[in-house]
VOGU-3710 file (C-alpha; in Angstrom, 3 decimals, decimal comma):
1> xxxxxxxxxx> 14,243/53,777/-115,762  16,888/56,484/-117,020  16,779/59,530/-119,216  17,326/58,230/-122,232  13,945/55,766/-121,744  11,731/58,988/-120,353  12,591/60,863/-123,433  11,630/58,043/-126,113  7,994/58,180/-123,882  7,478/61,940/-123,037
11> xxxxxxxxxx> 4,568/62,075/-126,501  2,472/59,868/-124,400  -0,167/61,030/-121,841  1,969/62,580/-118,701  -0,187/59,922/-116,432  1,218/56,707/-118,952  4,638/57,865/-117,649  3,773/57,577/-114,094  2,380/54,875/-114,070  5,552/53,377/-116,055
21> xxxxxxxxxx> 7,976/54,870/-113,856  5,619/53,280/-110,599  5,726/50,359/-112,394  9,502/49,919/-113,287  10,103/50,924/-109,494  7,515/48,025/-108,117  5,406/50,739/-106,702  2,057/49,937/-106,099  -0,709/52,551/-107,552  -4,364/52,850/-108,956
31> xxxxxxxxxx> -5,409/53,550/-112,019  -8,490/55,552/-112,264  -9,634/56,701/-115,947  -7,036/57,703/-118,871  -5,754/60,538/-117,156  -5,696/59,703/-113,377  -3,521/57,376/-110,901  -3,154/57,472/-106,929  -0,556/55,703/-105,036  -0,197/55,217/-101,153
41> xxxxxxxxxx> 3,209/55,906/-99,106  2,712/53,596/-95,947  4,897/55,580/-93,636  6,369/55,377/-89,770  3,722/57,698/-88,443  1,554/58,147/-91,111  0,241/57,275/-94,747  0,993/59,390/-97,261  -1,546/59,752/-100,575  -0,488/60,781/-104,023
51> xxxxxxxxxx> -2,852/61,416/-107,061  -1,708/63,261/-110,072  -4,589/63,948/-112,450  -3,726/64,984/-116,582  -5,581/68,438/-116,807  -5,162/68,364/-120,927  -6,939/72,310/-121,446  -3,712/73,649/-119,249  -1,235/70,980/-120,252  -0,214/70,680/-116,405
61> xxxxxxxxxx> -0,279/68,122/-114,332  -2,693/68,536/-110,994  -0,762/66,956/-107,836  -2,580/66,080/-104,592  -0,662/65,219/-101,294  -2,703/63,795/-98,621  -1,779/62,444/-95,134  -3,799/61,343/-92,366  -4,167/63,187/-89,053  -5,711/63,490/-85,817
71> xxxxxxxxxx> -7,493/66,404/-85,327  -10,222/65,963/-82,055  -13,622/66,934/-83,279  -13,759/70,305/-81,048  -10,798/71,273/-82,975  -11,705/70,833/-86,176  -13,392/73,883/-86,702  -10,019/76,389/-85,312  -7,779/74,273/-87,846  -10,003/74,692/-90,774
81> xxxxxxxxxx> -10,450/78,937/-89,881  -6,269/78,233/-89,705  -6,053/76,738/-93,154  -8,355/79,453/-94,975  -6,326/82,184/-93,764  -3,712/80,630/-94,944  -4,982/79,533/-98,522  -5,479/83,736/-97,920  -1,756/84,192/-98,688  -1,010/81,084/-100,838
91> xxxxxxxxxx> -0,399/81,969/-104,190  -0,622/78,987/-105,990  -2,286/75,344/-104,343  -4,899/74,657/-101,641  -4,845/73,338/-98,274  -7,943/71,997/-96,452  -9,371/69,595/-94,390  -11,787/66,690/-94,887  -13,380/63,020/-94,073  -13,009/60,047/-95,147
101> xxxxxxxxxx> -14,432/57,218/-92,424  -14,288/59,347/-89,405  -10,300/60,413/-89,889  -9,662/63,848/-90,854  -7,434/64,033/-93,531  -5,149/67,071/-94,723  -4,347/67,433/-98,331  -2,734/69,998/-100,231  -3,343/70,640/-104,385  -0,835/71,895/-106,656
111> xxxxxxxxxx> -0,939/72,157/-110,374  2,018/71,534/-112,118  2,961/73,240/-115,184  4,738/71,149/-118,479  3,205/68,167/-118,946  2,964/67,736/-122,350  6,274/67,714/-123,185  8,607/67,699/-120,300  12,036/68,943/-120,707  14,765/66,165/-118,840
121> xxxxxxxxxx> 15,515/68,818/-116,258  11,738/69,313/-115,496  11,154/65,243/-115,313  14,520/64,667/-113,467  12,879/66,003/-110,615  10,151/64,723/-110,634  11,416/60,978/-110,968  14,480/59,490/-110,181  16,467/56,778/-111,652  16,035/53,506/-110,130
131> xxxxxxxxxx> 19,168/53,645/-108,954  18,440/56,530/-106,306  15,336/55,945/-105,083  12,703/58,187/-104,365  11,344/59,621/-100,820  8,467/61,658/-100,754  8,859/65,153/-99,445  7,125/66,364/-96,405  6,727/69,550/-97,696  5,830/70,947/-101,220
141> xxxxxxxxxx> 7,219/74,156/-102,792  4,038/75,980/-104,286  6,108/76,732/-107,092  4,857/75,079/-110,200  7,704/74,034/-111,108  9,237/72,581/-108,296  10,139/69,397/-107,896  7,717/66,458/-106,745  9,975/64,021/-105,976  13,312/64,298/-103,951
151> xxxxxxxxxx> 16,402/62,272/-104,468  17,742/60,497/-101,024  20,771/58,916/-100,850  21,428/55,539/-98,999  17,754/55,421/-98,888  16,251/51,636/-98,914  13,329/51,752/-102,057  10,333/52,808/-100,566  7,677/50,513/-100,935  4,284/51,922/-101,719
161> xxxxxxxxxx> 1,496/49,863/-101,048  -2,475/50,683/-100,603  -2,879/50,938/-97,072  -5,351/48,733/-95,472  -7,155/51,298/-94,203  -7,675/54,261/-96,224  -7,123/55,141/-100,001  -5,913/58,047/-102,033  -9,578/59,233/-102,905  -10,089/58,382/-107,104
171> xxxxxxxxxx> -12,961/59,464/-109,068  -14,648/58,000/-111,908  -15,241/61,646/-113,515  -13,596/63,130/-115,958  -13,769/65,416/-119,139  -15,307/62,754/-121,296  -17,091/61,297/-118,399  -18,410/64,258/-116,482  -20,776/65,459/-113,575  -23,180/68,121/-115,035
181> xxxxxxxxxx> -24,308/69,961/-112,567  -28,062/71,791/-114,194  -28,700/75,158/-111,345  -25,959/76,720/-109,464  -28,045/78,498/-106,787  -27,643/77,919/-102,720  -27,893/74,380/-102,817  -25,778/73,347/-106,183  -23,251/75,829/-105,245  -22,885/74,195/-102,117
191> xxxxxxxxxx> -22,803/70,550/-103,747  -20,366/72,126/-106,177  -17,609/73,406/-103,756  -18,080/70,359/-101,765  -17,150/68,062/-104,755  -13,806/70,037/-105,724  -12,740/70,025/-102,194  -13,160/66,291/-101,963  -11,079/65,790/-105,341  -13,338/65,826/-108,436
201> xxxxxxxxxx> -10,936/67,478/-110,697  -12,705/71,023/-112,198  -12,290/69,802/-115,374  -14,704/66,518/-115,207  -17,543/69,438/-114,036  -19,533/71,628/-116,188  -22,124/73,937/-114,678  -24,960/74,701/-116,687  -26,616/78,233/-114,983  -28,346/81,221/-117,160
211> xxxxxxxxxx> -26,925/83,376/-114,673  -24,961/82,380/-112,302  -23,921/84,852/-108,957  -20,462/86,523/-109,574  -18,966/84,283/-106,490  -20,315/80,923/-108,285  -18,665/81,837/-111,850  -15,462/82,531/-109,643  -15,354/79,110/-107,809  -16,248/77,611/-111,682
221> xxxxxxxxxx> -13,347/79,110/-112,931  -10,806/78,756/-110,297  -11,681/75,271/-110,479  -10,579/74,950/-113,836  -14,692/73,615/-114,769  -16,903/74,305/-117,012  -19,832/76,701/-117,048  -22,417/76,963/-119,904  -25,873/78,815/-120,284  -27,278/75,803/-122,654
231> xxxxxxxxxx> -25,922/71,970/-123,111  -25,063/70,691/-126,457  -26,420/68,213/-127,594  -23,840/66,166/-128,191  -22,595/65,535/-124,403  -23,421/62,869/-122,506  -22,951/63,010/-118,387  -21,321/60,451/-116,367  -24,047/62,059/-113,777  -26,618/64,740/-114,693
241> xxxxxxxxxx> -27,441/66,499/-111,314  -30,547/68,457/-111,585  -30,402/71,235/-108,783  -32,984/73,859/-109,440  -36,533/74,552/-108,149  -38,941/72,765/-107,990  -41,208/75,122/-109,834  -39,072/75,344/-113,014  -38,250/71,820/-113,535  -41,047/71,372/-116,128
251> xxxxxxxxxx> -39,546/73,585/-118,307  -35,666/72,888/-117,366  -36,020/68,940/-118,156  -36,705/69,131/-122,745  -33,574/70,935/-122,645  -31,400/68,516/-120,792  -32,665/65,434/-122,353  -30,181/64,955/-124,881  -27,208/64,825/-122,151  -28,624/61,346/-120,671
261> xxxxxxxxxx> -26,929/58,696/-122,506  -26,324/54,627/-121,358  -24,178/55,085/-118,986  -25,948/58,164/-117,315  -27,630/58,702/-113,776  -29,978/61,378/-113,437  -29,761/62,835/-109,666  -32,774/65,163/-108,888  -33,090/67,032/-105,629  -36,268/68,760/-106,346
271> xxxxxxxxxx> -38,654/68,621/-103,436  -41,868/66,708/-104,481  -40,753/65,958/-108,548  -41,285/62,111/-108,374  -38,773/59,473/-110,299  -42,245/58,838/-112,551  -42,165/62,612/-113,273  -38,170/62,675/-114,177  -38,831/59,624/-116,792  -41,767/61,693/-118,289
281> xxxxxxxxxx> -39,797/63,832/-119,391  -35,979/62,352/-119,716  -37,249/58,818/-121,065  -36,563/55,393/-119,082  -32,932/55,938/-117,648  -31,309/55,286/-114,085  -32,108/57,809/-111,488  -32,200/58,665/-107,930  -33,949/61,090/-106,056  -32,454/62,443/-103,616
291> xxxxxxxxxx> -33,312/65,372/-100,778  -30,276/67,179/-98,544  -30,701/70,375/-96,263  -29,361/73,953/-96,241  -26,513/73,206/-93,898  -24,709/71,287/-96,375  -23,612/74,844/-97,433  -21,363/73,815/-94,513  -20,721/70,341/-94,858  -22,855/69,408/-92,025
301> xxxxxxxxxx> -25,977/68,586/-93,868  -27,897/65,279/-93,888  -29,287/63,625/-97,396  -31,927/60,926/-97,911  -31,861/59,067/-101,345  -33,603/56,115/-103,230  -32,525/54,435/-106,337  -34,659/53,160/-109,081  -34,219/50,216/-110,311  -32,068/51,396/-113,236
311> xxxxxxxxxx> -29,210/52,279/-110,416  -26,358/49,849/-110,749  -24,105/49,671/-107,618  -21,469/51,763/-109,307  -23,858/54,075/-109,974  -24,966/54,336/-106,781  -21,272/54,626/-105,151  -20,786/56,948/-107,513  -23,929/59,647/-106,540  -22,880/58,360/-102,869
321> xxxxxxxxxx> -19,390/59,734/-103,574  -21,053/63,657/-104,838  -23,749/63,664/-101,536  -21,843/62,553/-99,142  -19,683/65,566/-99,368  -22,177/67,842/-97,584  -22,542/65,107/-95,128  -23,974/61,660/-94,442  -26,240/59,861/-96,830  -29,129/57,297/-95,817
331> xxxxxxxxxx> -30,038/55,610/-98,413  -34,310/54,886/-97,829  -36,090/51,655/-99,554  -38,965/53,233/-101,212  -39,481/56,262/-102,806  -42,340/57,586/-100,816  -40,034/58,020/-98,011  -38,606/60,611/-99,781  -41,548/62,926/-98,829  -41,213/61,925/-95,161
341> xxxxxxxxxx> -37,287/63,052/-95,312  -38,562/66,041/-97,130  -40,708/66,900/-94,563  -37,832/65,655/-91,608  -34,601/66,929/-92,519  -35,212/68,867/-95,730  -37,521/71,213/-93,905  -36,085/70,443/-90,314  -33,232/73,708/-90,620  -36,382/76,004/-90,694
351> xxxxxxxxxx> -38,035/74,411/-87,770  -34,840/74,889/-85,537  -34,046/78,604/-86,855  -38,057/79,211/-85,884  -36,950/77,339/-82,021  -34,338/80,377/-82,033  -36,688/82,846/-83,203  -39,269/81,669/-80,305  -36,481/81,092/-77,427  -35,336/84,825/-77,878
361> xxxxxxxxxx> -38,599/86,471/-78,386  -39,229/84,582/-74,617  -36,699/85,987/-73,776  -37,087/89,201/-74,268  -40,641/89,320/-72,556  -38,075/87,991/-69,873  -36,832/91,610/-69,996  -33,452/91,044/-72,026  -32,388/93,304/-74,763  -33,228/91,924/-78,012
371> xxxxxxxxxx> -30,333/91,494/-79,307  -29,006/89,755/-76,142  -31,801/87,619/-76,488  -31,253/86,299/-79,886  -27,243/85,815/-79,483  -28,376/84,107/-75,819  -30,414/81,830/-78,273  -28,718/81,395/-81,180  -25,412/80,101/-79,075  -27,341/77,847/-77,279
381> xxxxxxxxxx> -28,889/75,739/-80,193  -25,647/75,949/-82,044  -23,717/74,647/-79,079  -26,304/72,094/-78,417  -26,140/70,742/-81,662  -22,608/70,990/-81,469  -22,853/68,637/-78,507  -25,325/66,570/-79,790  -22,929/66,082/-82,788  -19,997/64,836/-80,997
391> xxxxxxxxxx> -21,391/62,879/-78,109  -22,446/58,908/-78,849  -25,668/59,852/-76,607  -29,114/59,948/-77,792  -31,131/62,786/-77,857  -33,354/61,654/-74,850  -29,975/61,034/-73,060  -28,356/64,358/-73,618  -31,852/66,044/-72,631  -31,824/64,099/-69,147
401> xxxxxxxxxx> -28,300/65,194/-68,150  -29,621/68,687/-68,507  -32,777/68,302/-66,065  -32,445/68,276/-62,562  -35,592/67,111/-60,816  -37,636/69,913/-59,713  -35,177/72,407/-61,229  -35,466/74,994/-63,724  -35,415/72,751/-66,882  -37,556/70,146/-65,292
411> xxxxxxxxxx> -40,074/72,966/-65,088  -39,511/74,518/-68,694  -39,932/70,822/-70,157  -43,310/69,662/-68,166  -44,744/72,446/-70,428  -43,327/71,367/-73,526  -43,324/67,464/-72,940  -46,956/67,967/-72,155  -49,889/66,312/-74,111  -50,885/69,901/-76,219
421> xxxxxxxxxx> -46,816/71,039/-75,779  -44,533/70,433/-79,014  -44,869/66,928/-79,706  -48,134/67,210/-81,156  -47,557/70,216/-82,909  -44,505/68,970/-84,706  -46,938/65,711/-85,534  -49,150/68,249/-87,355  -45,977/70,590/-88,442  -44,221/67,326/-90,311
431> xxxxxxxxxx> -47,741/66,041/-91,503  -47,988/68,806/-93,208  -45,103/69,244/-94,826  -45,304/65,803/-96,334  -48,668/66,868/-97,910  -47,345/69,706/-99,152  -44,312/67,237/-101,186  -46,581/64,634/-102,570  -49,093/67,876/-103,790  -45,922/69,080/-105,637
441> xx> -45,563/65,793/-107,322  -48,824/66,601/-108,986
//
């Protein structure tokens, strides 16, 4: 495709162009929504992912670059502190780390400014004639201006297929198909960040918070989302996600009603507020219920879910695709098993910041310092879980490569293995959490 052809199409959506340029160059690509495509660069070392998503309330353009790397699990950590400090000094764009089956994958974001009508110097770089084919650049200016695509000379066409493996993420959300997210406290803060960082473009997101923190409206508006203090009622959600307590959802539910439409699922993650409840008060629609834990503030939480009936299965990859970014997602087959998560791993981050409490108080009657105590403690479970986390052991594996008949550990555990030690307490601990869920149900 020349000039001359570009300029006839530049009124049309900026993504239309793409997709015509891709297509007049026999790339391959995905479509994904009016105003969103992804194509794959299967390279010598590596694959290489492209998605360019039509922001229309900046006119720009928003560019992510993706490549697979390896990155060993104890390293992880030290390249992500290494990225933020970076993203410190970056003055426009976003680097950061993240998963997608087990391979860490880099990415860097860019929004590109001019969409809406491209001058030809502008669009000359950022697609050549067929003649000179393109090669994608390793690295991107952070200019938002600067070019996207590179001409090469004596370059053979570079074909770009889907790799077999992995795929330029896509989402399914957009401005007139959007995730309303209903509470921005701890926990839908922390499933908020977690969805821009995995790709949901800001502008398919509106928060709906009376008062959000002064951190939360900054992440909303970096983002480029959406944040109101009441919905109108003339929006319908791609995915209403109700985040707030418990306690409030009563009163919360009348005034998000009007925002569940056809095509709508209703996410709750309100300990104890049944699917029967929900319905009460939204009408018959599909839902799930769902129940995560506080560490998904760091990505390293753990979610149980159940699906009504209602749930198609694009539905259900689609609230898959918003959990799973605080970490995995078990999906249980009947509701009341939600109540046993709850009482599991919803409540389970307590019970192991309580195990620190306990190990450094015993400590300290030990005659350590306090304080010496409690980072003594602390370390330990953290590195434990850390362990735990990376090794393909069991539990009851991990715990026996510890113990050295008749040692110190053997000792330690014949008082806690024993028949009034911790396994009965955390029987009566878990019991009652459980009871505590289904009372909240009402």
């Amino acid at each position: 495709m020349n000039l001359m052809e570009l300029e006839v199409e530049r009124q049309s959506n900026p993504v239309d162009m793409i997709e015509y340029v891709a297509s007049n160059n026999d790339w391959s690509f995905e479509r994904s929504g009016e105003d969103e495509i992804a194509m794959t660069v299967e390279g010598r070392w590596t694959d290489y992912h492209v998605s360019f998503s039509w922001m229309e309330e900046f006119e720009a353009l928003h560019l992510g670059c993706a490549f697979d790397i390896r990155v060993p699990d104890i390293r992880v950590n030290e390249v992500v502190k290494l990225l933020s400090a970076i993203n410190g000094q970056v003055l426009m764009g976003h680097f950061d780390l993240w998963r997608q089956e087990d391979v860490v994958i880099f990415r860097q974001s860019l929004l590109l400014a001019g969409g809406a009508e491209p001058t030809n110097r502008r669009w000359r770089c950022c697609f050549p004639a067929r003649s000179t084919p393109a090669k994608p650049i390793s690295r991107h200016s952070s200019s938002s201006s600067g070019p996207v695509w590179k001409r090469r000379r004596r370059w053979k066409p570079c074909c770009l297929k889907r790799s077999a493996r992995h795929k330029m993420p896509t989402t399914p959300f957009s401005s007139t198909h959007p995730v309303v997210l209903i509470g921005a406290g701890n926990m839908g803060g922390a499933m908020l960040s977690g969805w821009l960082k995995s790709g949901v473009p800001g502008s398919a997101v509106i928060v709906v918070d009376p008062g959000p923190s002064p951190a939360m409206l900054a992440t909303i508006s970096e983002a480029g989302a959406t944040h109101l203090t009441a919905l109108p009622m003339d929006l319908k959600a791609s995915v209403l996600f109700l985040a707030v307590k418990p306690q409030v959802m009563e009163t919360v539910l009348p005034a998000v009603k009007s925002a569940v439409g056809p095509g709508t699922v209703v996410v709750s993650v309100a300990a104890g507020k049944t699917l029967d409840f929900l319905e009460r008060h939204l009408g018959k629609a599909a839902m799930v219920r769902a129940m995560p834990n506080t560490p998904a503030m760091v990505g390293r939480g753990v979610t149980g879910a159940f699906a009504n009936s209602g749930v198609s299965d694009q539905q259900r990859e689609r609230v898959h695709s918003l959990l799973r970014v605080s970490g995995p997602v078990e999906w249980v087959p009947a509701e009341a098993d939600i109540d046993a998560v709850t009482a599991l791993s919803g409540s389970g981050p307590a019970y192991v910041f309580y195990l620190v409490e306990c190990m450094a108080e015993a400590g300290r009657k030990l005659g350590l310092q306090a304080d010496l105590a409690m980072r003594l403690a602390r370390e330990t479970v953290a590195g434990a879980g850390e362990l735990m986390h990376q090794s393909p052991d069991d539990a009851s594996r991990l715990r026996e490569n510890v113990t050295s008949p008749g040692g110190t550990t053997a000792a330690a555990l014949a008082v806690l293995m024993a028949e009034n030690g911790m396994q009965p307490l955390f029987d009566a601990a878990l019991a009652a959490a459980r009871k505590r869920a289904e009372e909240l149900a009402g």
